[in-house]
C-alpha positions in Angstrom: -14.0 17.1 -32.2 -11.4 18.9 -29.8 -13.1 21.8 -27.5 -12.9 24.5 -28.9 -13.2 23.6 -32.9 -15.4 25.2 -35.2 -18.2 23.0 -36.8 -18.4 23.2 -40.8 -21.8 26.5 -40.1 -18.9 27.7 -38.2 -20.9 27.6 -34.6 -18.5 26.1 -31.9 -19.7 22.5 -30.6 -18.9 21.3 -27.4 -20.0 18.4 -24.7 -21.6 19.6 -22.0 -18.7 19.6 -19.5 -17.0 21.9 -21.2 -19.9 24.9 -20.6 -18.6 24.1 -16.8 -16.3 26.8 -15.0 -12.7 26.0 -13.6 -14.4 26.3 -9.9 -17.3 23.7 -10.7 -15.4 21.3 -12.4 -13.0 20.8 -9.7 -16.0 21.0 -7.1 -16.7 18.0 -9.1 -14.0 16.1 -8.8 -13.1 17.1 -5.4 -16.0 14.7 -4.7 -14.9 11.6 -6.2 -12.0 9.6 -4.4 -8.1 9.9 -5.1 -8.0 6.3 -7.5 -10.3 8.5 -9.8 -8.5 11.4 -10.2 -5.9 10.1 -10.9 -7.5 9.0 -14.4 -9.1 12.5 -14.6 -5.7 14.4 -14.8 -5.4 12.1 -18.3 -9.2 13.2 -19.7 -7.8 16.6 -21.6 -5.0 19.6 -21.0 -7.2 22.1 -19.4 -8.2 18.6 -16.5 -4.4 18.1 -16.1 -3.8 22.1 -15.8 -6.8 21.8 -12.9 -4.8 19.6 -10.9 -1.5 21.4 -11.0 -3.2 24.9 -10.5 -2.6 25.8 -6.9 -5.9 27.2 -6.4 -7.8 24.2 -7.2 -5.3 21.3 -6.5 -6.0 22.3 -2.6 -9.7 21.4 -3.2 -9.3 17.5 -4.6 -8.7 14.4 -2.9 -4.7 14.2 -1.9 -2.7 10.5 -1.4 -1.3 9.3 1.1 1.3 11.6 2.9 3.1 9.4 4.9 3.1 8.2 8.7 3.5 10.0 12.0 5.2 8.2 15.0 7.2 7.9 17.9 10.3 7.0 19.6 11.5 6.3 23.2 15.6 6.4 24.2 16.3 6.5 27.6 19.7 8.2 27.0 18.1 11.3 25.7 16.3 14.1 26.7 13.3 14.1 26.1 13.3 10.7 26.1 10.6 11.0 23.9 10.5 12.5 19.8 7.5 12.3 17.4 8.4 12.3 13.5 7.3 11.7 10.6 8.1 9.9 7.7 6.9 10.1 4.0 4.8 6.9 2.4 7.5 6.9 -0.3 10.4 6.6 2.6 12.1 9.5 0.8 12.5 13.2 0.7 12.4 15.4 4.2 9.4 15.1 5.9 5.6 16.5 3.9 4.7 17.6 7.1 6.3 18.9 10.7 6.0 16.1 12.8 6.3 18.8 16.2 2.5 20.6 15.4 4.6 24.0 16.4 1.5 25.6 15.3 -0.4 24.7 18.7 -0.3 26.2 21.4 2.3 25.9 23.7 1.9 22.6 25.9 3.6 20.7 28.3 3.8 17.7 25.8 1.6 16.6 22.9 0.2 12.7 22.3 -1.1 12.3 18.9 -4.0 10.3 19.2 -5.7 9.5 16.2 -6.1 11.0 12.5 -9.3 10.7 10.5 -9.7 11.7 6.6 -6.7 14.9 6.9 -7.8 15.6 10.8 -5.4 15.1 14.3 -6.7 14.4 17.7 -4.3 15.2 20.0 -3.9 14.9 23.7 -2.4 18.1 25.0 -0.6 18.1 29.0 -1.1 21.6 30.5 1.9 22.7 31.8 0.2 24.2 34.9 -1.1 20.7 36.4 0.6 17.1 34.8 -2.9 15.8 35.2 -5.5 18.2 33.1 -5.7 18.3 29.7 -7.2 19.3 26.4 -8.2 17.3 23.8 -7.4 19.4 20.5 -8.8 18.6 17.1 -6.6 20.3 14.1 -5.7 20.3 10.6 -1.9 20.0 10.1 -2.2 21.2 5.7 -4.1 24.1 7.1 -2.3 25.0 10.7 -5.9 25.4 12.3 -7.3 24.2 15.2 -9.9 23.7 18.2 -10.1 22.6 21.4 -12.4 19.9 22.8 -12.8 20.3 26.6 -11.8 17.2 28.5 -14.2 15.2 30.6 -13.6 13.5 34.2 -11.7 10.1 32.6 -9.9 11.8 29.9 -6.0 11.7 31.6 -6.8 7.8 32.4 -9.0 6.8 28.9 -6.4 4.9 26.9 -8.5 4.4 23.4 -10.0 7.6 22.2 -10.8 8.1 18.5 -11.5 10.8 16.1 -14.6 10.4 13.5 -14.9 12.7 10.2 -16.6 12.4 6.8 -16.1 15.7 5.0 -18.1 14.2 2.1 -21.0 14.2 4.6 -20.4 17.5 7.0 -17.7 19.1 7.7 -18.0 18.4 11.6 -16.0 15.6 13.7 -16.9 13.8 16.7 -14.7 12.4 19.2 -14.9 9.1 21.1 -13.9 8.4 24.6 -14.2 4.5 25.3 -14.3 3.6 29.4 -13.3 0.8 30.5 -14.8 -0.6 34.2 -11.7 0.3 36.0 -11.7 4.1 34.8 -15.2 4.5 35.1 -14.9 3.0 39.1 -16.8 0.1 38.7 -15.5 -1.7 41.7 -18.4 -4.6 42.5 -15.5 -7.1 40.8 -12.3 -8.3 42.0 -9.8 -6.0 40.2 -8.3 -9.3 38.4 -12.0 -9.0 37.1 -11.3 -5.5 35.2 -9.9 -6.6 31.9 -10.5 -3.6 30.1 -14.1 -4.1 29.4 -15.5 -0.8 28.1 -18.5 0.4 30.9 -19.3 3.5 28.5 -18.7 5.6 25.5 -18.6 9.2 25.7 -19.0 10.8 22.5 -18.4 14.8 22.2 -19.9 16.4 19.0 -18.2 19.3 17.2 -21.7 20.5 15.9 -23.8 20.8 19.1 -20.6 21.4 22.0 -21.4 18.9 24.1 -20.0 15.2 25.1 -22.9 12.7 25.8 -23.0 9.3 27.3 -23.7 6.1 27.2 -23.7 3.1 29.7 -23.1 -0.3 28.7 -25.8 -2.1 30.3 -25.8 -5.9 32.2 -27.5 -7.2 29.4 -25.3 -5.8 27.1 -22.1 -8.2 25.6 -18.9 -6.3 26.9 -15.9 -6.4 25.2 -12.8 -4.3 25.2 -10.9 -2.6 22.5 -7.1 -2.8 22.2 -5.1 0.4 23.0 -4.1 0.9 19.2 -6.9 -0.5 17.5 -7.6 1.1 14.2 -10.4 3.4 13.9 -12.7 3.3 10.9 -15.2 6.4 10.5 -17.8 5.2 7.8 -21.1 6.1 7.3 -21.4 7.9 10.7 -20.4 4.7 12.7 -17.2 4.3 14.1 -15.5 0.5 13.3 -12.6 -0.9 15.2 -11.4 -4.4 15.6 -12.7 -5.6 19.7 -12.1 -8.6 22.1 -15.1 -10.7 23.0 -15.6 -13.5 24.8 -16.0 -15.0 20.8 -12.1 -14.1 20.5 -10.6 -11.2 18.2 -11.7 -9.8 14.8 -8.7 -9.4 12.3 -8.1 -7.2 8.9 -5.0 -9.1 8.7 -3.7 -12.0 10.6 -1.1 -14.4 11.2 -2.0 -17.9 9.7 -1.0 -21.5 10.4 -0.7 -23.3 13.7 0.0 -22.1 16.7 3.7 -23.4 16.5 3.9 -22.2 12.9 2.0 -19.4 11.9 4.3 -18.8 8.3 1.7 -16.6 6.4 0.0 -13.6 6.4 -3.7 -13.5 5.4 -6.1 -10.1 4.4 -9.4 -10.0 4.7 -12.0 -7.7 3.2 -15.4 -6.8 4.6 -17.4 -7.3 1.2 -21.0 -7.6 2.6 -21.6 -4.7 5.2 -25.1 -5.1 5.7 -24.2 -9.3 6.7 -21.1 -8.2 8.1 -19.2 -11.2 6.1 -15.4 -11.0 5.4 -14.0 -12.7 3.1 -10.8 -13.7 2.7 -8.5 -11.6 -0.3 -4.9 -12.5 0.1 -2.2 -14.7 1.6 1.1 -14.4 1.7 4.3 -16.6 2.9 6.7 -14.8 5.7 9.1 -16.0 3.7 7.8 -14.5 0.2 6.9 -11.4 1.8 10.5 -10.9 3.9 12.8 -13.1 2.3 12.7 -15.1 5.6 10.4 -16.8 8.0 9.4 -14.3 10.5 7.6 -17.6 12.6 10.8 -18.0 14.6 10.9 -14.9 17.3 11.2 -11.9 14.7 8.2 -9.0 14.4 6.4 -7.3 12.2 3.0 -5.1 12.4 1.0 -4.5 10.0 0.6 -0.3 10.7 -1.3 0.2 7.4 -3.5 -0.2 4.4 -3.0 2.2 1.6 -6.8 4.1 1.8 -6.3 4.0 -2.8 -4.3 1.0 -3.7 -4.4 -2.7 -2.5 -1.0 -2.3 -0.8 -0.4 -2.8 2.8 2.5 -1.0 4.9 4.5 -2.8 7.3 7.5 -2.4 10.1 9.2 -5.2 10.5 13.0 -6.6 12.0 15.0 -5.0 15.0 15.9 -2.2 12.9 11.9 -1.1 12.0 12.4 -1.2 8.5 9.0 0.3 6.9 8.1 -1.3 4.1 5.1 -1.7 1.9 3.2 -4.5 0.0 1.6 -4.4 -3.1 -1.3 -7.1 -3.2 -2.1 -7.3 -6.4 1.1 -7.9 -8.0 2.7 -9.5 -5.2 5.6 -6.7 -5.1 6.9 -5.8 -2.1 9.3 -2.5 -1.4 11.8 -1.7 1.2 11.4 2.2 2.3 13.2 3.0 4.9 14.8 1.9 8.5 13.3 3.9 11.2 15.6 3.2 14.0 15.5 0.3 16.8 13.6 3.1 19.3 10.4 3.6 17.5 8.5 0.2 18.6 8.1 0.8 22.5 7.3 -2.7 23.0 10.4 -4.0 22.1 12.1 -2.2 25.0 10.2 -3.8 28.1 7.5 -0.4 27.8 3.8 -1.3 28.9 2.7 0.6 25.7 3.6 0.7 22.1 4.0 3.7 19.8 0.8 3.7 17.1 2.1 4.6 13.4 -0.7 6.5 12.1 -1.6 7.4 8.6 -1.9 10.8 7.4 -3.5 11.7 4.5 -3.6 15.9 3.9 -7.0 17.8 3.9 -7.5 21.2 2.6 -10.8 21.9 2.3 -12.2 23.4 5.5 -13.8 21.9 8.5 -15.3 22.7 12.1 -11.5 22.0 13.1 -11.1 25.4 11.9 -12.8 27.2 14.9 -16.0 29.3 15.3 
């Protein structure tokens, strides 16, 4: 019986969801992820009207904006430019890739982002060598500054960790490695970028704390533009050991040959067992074999969908790869200057995912 209807006694019968006010129902949904709304736009009118109400669509899960980046040319000035580029690789940009809602700085490094939040490394324009550390929230143009500590201008991985299903604060994590920290009891052909400790600053209590990786700890160290993963409080990324290199995705075949591509899922967190989802040929997934010479990086996986995103060829064409049906989709070319490491640069320019968050958060100040 459609909401609403009158019974044959004439007393209006209804389920219970329908007692529920515009505010609570979307309070409701706001809490389930993006794949399910999606279905929840098709339940009824008044559910679809909830989504395209601008009141409420702020509240519920968004998809995935697009990417921000960088690029280096040395016949420019600056030499360096940050954009950004929609996941559909069309359209002007969802969001302004220059943050001119900051303060002013001497120059801006976006760090990391984490479930709709920025960490950004911000120069002073007073000294090249002190900085801030600056948290914000690019849908809602608000912001807050975490004060650096003594190895912040030399720390190369720091990452941001927030769960606004769980609080609506954010920690930040400052990974040491020997030669930063001053560790100097090994040859310096010893320092491999072996983390010595973890600072960890918490927006709730103000404060960074420490800790020391002990002798009798394994030490490993984290590539620069490792991918962060904030879940359940614990902050995941991919580390070298002395037992080699954990991979989402990875090149397979020989050494010689390495003609696929391979995905892997963590199924069993508790056991910590991945398994393996998907492989792909280089040729099926480019249209040619990317074994001889030619890159690609895998920048992405879509946080809704089993689709990967992917830059690939001299020209950095983004494009994205659905898993499931084996369809792949060419976005966009992003110019020959946005993958550092093609050009002779010691350090590559990190795509990072951006995903929009309008509820609020301790990003938002006191």
């Amino acid at each position: 019986m459609a909401p609403g209807s009158k019974t044959k006694k004439g007393v209006e019968e209804g389920v219970p969801v329908d007692t529920l006010t515009d505010d609570i129902l979307t309070d409701i949904i706001s809490r389930v992820p993006y794949k399910s709304t999606c279905c929840c736009k098709c339940v009824s009118t008044r559910w679809r009207d909830l989504f395209s109400h601008p009141d409420h669509r702020k509240k519920l899960p968004q998809p995935l904006a697009g990417f921000f980046y960088q690029s280096y040319n040395r016949d420019r000035f600056p030499k360096t430019a940050r954009y950004f580029t929609n996941a559909s690789g069309e359209g002007e940009p969802l969001v302004d890739p220059s943050l001119s809602f900051l303060p002013k700085y001497s120059s801006i490094d976006i760090l990391d982002c984490c479930n709709g939040l920025l960490l950004c490394r911000c120069w002073k324009p007073t000294d090249p060598k002190t900085l801030d550390y600056v948290v914000c929230n690019p849908a809602t143009e608000k912001w807050v500054v975490v004060p650096a500590t003594d190895w912040s201008s030399k720390v190369d991985v720091v990452r941001l960790g927030f769960e606004p299903a769980i609080s609506s604060h954010f920690h930040v994590f400052e990974f040491i490695d020997e030669e930063v920290w001053g560790i100097d009891e090994y040859d310096q052909s010893d320092l491999d970028g072996r983390i010595a400790a973890v600072a960890t600053y918490s927006s709730k209590a103000r404060v960074w704390t420490h800790q020391i990786q002990t002798v009798e700890e394994n030490h490993f160290a984290i590539p620069t533009h490792s991918k962060g993963v904030f879940f359940n409080c614990v902050m995941h990324l991919a580390a070298f050991d002395d037992m080699g290199q954990l991979h989402c995705t990875s090149s397979s075949g020989s050494k010689s040959d390495r003609s696929s591509l391979s995905v892997w899922v963590l199924e069993d967190y508790s056991l910590g067992k991945w398994t393996l989802k998907h492989t792909v040929s280089h040729l099926q997934l480019f249209g040619t074999d990317y074994s001889a010479g030619l890159h690609y990086n895998v920048i992405s996986f879509h946080p809704e969908h089993n689709m990967i995103f992917i830059v690939c060829g001299q020209e950095n064409t983004l494009m994205s790869y659905e898993l499931d049906c084996r369809k792949r989709h060419f976005l966009r070319q992003l110019g020959w200057d946005c993958q550092l490491e093609y050009l002779g640069i010691e350090k590559k320019t990190p795509f990072i995912p951006y995903v929009p968050l309008f509820t609020e958060s301790s990003a938002d100040g006191p």
